[in-house]
VONUMAR-260485 format. One record per residue (C-alpha): residue number from 1; residue in one letter; z, x negated, y. Coordinates in Angstrom, 1 decimal, always signed. Each point is the difference from the previous one (the first is absolute). Layout:
// residues N
> seq, type, z, x, y
> NUM, A, Z, X, Y .
...
//
This chain:
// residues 122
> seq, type, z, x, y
> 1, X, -21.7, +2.6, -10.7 .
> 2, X, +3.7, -1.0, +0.1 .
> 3, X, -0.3, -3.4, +1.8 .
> 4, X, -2.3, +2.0, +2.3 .
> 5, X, +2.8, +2.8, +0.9 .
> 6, X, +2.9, -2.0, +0.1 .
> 7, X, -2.1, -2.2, +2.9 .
> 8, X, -0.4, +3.0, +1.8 .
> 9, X, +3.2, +1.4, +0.0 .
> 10, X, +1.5, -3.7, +1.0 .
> 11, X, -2.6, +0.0, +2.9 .
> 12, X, +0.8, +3.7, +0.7 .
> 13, X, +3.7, -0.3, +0.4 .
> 14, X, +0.0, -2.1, +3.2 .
> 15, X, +0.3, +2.3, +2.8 .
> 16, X, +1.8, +1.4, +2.7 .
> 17, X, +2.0, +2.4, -2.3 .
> 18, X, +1.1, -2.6, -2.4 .
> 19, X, +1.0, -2.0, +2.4 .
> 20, X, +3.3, +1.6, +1.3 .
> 21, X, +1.1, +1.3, -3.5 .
> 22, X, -0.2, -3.2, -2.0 .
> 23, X, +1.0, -2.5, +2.7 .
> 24, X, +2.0, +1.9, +2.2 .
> 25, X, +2.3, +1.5, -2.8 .
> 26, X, +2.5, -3.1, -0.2 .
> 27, X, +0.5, +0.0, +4.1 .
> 28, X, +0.6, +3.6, +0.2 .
> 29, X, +2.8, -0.6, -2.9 .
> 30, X, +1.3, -2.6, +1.4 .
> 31, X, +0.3, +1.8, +3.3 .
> 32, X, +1.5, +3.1, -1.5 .
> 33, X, +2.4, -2.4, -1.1 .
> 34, X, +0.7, -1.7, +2.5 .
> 35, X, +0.0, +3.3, +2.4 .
> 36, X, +3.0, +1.8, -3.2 .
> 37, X, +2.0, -3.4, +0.2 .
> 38, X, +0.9, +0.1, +3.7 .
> 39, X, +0.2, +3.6, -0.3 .
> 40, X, +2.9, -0.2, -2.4 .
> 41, X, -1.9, +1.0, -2.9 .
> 42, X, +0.7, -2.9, -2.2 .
> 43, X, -0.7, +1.6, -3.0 .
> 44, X, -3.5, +1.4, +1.2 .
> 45, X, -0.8, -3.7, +1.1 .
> 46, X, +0.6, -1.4, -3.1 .
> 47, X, -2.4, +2.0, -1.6 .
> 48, X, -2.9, -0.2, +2.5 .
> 49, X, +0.7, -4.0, +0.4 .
> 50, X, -0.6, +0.4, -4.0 .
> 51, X, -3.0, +1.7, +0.1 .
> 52, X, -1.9, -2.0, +2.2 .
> 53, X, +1.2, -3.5, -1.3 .
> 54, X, -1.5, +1.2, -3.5 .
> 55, X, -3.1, +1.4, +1.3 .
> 56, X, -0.7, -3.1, +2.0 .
> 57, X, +0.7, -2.3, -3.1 .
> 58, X, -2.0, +2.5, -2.3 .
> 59, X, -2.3, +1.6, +1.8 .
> 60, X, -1.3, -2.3, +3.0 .
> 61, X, +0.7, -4.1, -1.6 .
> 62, X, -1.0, +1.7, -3.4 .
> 63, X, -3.1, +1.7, +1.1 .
> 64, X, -0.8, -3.5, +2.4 .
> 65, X, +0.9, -2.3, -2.8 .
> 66, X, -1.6, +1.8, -3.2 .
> 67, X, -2.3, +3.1, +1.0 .
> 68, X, -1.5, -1.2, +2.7 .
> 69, X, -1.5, -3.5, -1.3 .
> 70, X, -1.1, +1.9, -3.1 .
> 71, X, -1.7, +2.7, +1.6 .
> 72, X, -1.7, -2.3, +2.5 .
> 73, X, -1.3, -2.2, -3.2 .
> 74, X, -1.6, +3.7, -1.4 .
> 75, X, -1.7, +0.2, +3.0 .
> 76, X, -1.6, -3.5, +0.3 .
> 77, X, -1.2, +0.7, -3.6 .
> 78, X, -3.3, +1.5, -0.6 .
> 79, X, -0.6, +2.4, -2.5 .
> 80, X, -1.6, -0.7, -2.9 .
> 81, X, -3.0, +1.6, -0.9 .
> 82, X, +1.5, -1.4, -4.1 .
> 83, X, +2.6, +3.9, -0.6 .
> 84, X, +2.1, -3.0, -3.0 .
> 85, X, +0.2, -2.4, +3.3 .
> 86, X, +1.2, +3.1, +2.0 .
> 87, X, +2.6, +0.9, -2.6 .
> 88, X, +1.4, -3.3, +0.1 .
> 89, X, +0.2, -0.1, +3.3 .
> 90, X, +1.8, +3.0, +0.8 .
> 91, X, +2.1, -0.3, -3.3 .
> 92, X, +1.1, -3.3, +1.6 .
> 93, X, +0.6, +1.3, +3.5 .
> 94, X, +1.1, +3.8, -0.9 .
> 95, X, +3.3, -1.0, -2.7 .
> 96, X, +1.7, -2.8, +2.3 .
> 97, X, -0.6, +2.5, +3.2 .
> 98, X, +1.3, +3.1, -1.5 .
> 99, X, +3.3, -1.9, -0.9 .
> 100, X, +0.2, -1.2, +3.2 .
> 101, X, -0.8, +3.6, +1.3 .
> 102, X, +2.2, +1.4, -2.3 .
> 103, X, +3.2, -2.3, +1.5 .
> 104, X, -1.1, +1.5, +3.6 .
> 105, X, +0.1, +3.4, -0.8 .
> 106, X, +3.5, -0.5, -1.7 .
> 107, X, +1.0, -1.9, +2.9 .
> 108, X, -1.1, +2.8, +2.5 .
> 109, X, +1.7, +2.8, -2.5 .
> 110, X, +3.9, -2.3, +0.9 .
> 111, X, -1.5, +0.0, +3.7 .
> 112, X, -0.6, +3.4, +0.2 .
> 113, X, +3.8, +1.0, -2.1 .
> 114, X, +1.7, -2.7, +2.5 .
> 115, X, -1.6, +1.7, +2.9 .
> 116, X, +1.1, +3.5, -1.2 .
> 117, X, +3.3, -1.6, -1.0 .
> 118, X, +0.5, -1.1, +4.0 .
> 119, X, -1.3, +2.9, +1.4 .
> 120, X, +2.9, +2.2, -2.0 .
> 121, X, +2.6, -2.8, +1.6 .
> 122, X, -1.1, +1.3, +3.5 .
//
Protein backbone atom coordinates (compact mmCIF):
# COMPACT_ATOMS: atom_id res chain seq x y z
CA UNK A 1 0.00 0.00 0.00
CA UNK A 2 2.97 2.24 0.64
CA UNK A 3 5.00 1.62 -2.50
CA UNK A 4 1.57 2.17 -4.18
CA UNK A 5 1.09 5.86 -2.50
CA UNK A 6 4.34 7.09 -2.59
CA UNK A 7 4.04 6.32 -6.67
CA UNK A 8 1.13 8.36 -6.76
CA UNK A 9 2.15 11.18 -5.00
CA UNK A 10 5.63 11.20 -7.08
CA UNK A 11 3.43 11.06 -10.35
CA UNK A 12 0.98 13.67 -8.71
CA UNK A 13 3.44 16.31 -7.94
CA UNK A 14 4.41 17.22 -11.49
CA UNK A 15 2.32 20.11 -12.47
CA UNK A 16 1.74 23.52 -13.26
CA UNK A 17 1.70 24.61 -9.50
CA UNK A 18 4.93 22.85 -8.55
CA UNK A 19 6.48 24.07 -11.17
CA UNK A 20 7.09 27.84 -10.21
CA UNK A 21 7.54 27.08 -6.45
CA UNK A 22 10.21 24.43 -6.53
CA UNK A 23 12.13 25.64 -9.59
CA UNK A 24 11.56 29.18 -9.66
CA UNK A 25 12.49 29.77 -5.93
CA UNK A 26 16.35 30.13 -6.45
CA UNK A 27 15.86 32.81 -9.50
CA UNK A 28 13.49 34.89 -7.62
CA UNK A 29 16.24 34.88 -4.75
CA UNK A 30 18.77 35.49 -6.75
CA UNK A 31 16.91 38.32 -8.29
CA UNK A 32 15.84 39.82 -5.03
CA UNK A 33 19.38 39.85 -4.57
CA UNK A 34 20.55 41.14 -7.12
CA UNK A 35 17.62 43.85 -7.38
CA UNK A 36 18.82 44.93 -2.88
CA UNK A 37 22.62 44.97 -4.05
CA UNK A 38 22.26 47.77 -6.68
CA UNK A 39 19.80 49.25 -4.47
CA UNK A 40 22.25 49.82 -1.69
CA UNK A 41 20.89 47.28 0.39
CA UNK A 42 23.98 45.22 0.97
CA UNK A 43 22.94 43.73 3.89
CA UNK A 44 19.48 42.48 2.43
CA UNK A 45 21.53 41.10 -0.61
CA UNK A 46 23.61 39.10 1.36
CA UNK A 47 20.93 37.35 2.87
CA UNK A 48 18.73 36.70 -0.22
CA UNK A 49 22.05 35.67 -2.39
CA UNK A 50 22.23 33.09 0.78
CA UNK A 51 19.01 31.82 0.59
CA UNK A 52 18.90 30.93 -2.89
CA UNK A 53 22.52 29.53 -3.12
CA UNK A 54 21.45 27.00 -0.29
CA UNK A 55 18.15 26.15 -1.75
CA UNK A 56 19.64 25.45 -5.13
CA UNK A 57 22.38 23.22 -3.61
CA UNK A 58 19.75 21.55 -1.19
CA UNK A 59 16.74 21.64 -2.60
CA UNK A 60 17.04 21.48 -6.57
CA UNK A 61 20.93 19.35 -7.12
CA UNK A 62 19.69 17.34 -3.92
CA UNK A 63 16.25 16.59 -4.97
CA UNK A 64 17.89 15.97 -8.98
CA UNK A 65 20.76 13.98 -7.53
CA UNK A 66 19.09 11.74 -4.67
CA UNK A 67 15.06 11.99 -4.68
CA UNK A 68 14.44 12.06 -8.01
CA UNK A 69 16.42 8.72 -9.20
CA UNK A 70 14.99 7.01 -6.16
CA UNK A 71 11.54 7.87 -6.65
CA UNK A 72 11.70 7.16 -10.35
CA UNK A 73 13.16 3.56 -9.42
CA UNK A 74 9.68 3.17 -6.96
CA UNK A 75 7.84 3.75 -9.91
CA UNK A 76 9.38 1.37 -12.39
CA UNK A 77 8.89 -1.28 -9.61
CA UNK A 78 5.78 -3.30 -9.46
CA UNK A 79 4.18 -4.14 -6.51
CA UNK A 80 4.27 -7.21 -5.09
CA UNK A 81 1.37 -9.13 -4.66
CA UNK A 82 4.16 -11.02 -1.62
CA UNK A 83 3.06 -7.96 1.76
CA UNK A 84 7.30 -9.44 3.28
CA UNK A 85 8.48 -8.48 -0.47
CA UNK A 86 6.45 -5.14 -0.05
CA UNK A 87 7.94 -4.47 3.40
CA UNK A 88 11.30 -4.77 2.10
CA UNK A 89 10.87 -2.77 -0.53
CA UNK A 90 9.57 0.20 0.98
CA UNK A 91 11.85 -0.39 4.22
CA UNK A 92 14.63 -0.06 1.64
CA UNK A 93 13.26 2.85 -0.26
CA UNK A 94 11.31 4.81 2.73
CA UNK A 95 14.67 5.09 5.53
CA UNK A 96 17.37 6.41 2.80
CA UNK A 97 14.48 8.89 1.38
CA UNK A 98 13.31 10.29 4.60
CA UNK A 99 16.98 11.24 5.51
CA UNK A 100 17.33 12.70 2.42
CA UNK A 101 13.86 14.45 2.98
CA UNK A 102 14.67 15.27 6.25
CA UNK A 103 18.14 17.38 4.95
CA UNK A 104 15.49 19.28 2.53
CA UNK A 105 13.23 20.36 4.91
CA UNK A 106 16.08 21.64 7.15
CA UNK A 107 17.61 23.20 4.23
CA UNK A 108 14.24 25.05 3.30
CA UNK A 109 13.77 25.98 7.24
CA UNK A 110 17.76 28.26 6.74
CA UNK A 111 16.03 29.30 3.29
CA UNK A 112 13.03 30.47 4.69
CA UNK A 113 15.10 32.33 8.18
CA UNK A 114 17.65 33.78 5.40
CA UNK A 115 14.83 35.10 3.38
CA UNK A 116 13.18 36.66 6.48
CA UNK A 117 16.65 37.71 7.64
CA UNK A 118 16.91 39.89 4.06
CA UNK A 119 13.61 41.02 3.98
CA UNK A 120 14.22 42.76 7.68
CA UNK A 121 17.61 44.34 5.93
CA UNK A 122 15.22 46.18 3.38
Amino acid sequence: MAIAAMQAINASVRNAVFFPAFFLTPAVLGLTAAAARFSGRGAAAFWFGAAAAIYLVFGLMLTFTVNVPMNDALAATAVPGDIAAARDIWRDYSQRWQVWNQARALASGIVLAFAALGVSRL
